[in-house]
N, C-alpha and C positions, 0 to 999 in steps of 0.2 A: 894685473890687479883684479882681485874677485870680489863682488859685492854682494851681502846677504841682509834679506829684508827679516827683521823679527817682529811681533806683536803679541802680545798675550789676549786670552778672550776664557770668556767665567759667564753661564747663561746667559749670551746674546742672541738667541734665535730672532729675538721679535727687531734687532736694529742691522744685524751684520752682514743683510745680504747687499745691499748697497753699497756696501764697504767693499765688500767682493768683487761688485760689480764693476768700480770705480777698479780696481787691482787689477780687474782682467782688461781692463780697457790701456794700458797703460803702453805706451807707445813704445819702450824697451823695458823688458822685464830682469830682473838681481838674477846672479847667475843660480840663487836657490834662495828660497823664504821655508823658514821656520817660524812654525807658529804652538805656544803652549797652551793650552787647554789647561785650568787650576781645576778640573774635573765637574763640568758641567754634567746637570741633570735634568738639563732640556736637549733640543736637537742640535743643538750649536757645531756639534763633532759633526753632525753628518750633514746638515750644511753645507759646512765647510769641505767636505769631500765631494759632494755633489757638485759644487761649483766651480771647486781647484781640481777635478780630478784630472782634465789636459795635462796639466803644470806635473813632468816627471820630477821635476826636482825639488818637490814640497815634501817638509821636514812636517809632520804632528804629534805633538808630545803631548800627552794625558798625563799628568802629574798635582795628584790633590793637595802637596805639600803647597801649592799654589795659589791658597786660598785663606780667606781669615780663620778659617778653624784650626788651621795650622803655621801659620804666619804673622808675623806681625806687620808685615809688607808684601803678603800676595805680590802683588804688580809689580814689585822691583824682584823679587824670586825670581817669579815666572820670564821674566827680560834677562836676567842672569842664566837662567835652564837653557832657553832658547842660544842666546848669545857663545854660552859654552860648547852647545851642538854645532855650530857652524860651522865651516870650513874655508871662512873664505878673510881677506883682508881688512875689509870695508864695512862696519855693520851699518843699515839703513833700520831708522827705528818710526812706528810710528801706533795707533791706536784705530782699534777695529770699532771703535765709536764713530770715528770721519770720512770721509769721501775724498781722493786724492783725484786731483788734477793730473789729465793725461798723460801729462810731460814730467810729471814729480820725482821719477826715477829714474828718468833723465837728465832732469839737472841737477838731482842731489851728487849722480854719479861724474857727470860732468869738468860737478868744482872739485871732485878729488883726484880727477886725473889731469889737473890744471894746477895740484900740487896744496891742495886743503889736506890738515889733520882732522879737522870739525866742522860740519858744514851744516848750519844752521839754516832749515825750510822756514818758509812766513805759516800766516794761518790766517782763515776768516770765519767770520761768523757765520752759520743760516739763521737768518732772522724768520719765523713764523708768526711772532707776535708785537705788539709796542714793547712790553716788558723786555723780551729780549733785543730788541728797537737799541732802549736804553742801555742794554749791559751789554752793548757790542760797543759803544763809545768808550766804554773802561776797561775792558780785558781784551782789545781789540788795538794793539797801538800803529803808528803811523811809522812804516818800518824803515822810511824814508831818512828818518831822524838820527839814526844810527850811524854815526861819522866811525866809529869804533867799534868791530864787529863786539867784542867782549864788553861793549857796555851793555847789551840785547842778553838777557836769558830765555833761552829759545824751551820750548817744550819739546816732550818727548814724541809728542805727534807729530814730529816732523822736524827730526836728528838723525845726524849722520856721524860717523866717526870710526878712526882708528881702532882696530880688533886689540892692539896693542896697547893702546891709551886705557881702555876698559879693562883692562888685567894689569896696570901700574897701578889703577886705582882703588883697585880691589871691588871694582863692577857698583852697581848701583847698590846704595844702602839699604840694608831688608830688617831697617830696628824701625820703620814708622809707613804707612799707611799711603800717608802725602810729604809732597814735600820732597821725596826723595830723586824724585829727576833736576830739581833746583840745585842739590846738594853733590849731585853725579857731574853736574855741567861744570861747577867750581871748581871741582876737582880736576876734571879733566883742564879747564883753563890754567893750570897751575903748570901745566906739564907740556903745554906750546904755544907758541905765538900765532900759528898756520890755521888761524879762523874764519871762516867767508859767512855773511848771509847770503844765502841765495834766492834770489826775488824772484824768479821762476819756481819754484817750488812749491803750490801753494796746496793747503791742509782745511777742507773746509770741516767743521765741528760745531756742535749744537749746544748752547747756551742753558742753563736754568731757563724751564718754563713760566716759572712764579716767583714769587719770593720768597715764600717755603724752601723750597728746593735751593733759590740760591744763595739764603742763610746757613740751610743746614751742610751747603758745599763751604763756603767759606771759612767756618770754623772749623773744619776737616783741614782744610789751606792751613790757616792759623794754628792750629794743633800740631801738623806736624810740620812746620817753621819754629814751633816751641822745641819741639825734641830735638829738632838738627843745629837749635842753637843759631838761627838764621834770621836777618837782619834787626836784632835787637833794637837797634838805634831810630829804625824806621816806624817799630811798634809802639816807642818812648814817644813819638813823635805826634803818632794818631793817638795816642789815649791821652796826650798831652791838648790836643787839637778840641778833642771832648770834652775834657775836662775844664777848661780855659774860654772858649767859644761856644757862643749861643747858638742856637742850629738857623735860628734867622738873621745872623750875620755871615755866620758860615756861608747861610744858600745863597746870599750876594756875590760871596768871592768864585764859584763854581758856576760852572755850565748850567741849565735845565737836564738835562742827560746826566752830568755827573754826580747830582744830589743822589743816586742809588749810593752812590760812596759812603756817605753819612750813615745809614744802620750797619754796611758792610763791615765797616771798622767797630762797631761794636762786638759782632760777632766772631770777626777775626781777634781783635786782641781775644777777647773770652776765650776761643781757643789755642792762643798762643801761650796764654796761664796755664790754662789742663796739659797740653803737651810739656812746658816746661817744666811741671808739676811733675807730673808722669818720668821726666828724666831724670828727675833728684832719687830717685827710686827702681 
């Protein structure tokens, strides 16, 4: 069994050498990583050559079709480009935004040769401020909870899977922006029962610093959960919650941390209309 780590990266000079760092430190390394470039016009290429250069079996693909002036899903392309180049059984997927725990590729590799089709890493937040304090209590779950690996949608910062399963399903979706690693993980669940979390695995990643930023991320969420046609019933649910409930009864039923919830659902349905919008067309 061969295992290949892919990621994509688009002008990350100022966050990706950490990520590197975290890569190189990694107590067993995929028998080759491929990584796509959507044609960055910063240093990010050479970076990444400076830092990977030891690594003889690093794949780098420049390809600008991987970007929004040419895509309508940059990041699920560029994970397709990458994925298609590999050579190996096993793909290991994760985001050149995070910092991997030493053993990460260890024990993603671990649960598949213990007979995983999909092997689902955790993730944590880096907290640097109260704000992000708050938004690590709601997109941060308690992975414990998970009796059923397939009730957990794992992200793509830390997925593993069958080279095989990603070519049944015709690879990640490249019709929407976000959204589409939600949309790739269902797919693939469709096609095995052979799913693990693996709680060794862990994925640290960086939160919205304000709430600027984590409004204008959510409705991005929301938008493209409109166009993939994804959880309908959930977003009936929260615009139902709004509509019905006063925000000072609401805050009784919720946490002190989880009242970020309440503007997030606004912005989320709003974009779950524009994408839905977007897809009748």
């Amino acid at each position: 069994m061969k295992f290949s780590l892919i990621f994509t990266v688009f002008n990350e000079e100022e966050s990706i050498s950490y990520f590197l760092e975290s890569l190189l430190k990694q107590s067993v390394l995929p028998d080759e990583i491929v990584i796509v470039d959507g044609g960055s016009t910063d240093s990010t290429v050479k970076i990444i050559y400076d830092k990977l250069q030891t690594i003889n079996t690093l794949k780098l693909i420049v390809d600008e079709t991987c970007n929004k002036k040419h895509s309508k899903g940059p990041i699920a392309r560029g994970r397709n480009v990458a994925i298609e180049a590999t050579t190996s059984d096993v793909i290991l997927v994760t985001d050149a935004g995070c910092e991997l725990e030493s053993d990460w590729c260890k024990s993603m590799m671990n649960s598949f040769k213990q007979g995983a089709d999909i092997v689902a890493g955790i993730y944590s937040a880096r907290v640097k401020n109260q704000f992000q304090s708050y938004l690590a209590d709601v997109f941060c779950p308690d992975f414990k909870q998970f009796d059923n690996p397939k009730s957990f949608l794992p992200s793509s910062r830390s997925l593993g899977f069958k080279k095989e399963l990603w070519r049944k399903v015709g690879g990640y979706p490249e019709n929407s922006y976000t959204a589409e690693d939600t949309k790739f993980i269902l797919n693939l669940y469709e096609e095995t029962e052979r799913v693990v979390i693996e709680h060794n695995a862990l994925v640290y990643w960086d939160l919205p610093k304000d709430p600027q930023e984590l409004f204008k991320k959510v409705e991005a969420y929301g938008e493209g959960d409109g166009l993939q046609r994804l959880d309908f019933f959930k977003y009936l649910a929260r615009f139902a919650i709004l509509l019905t409930i006063p925000v000072s009864i609401l805050a009784l039923l919720i946490t002190k941390k989880k009242m970020i919830a309440i503007p997030m659902y606004y912005f989320m349905i709003k974009g779950y209309l524009k994408g839905t919008f977007k897809g009748c067309f």
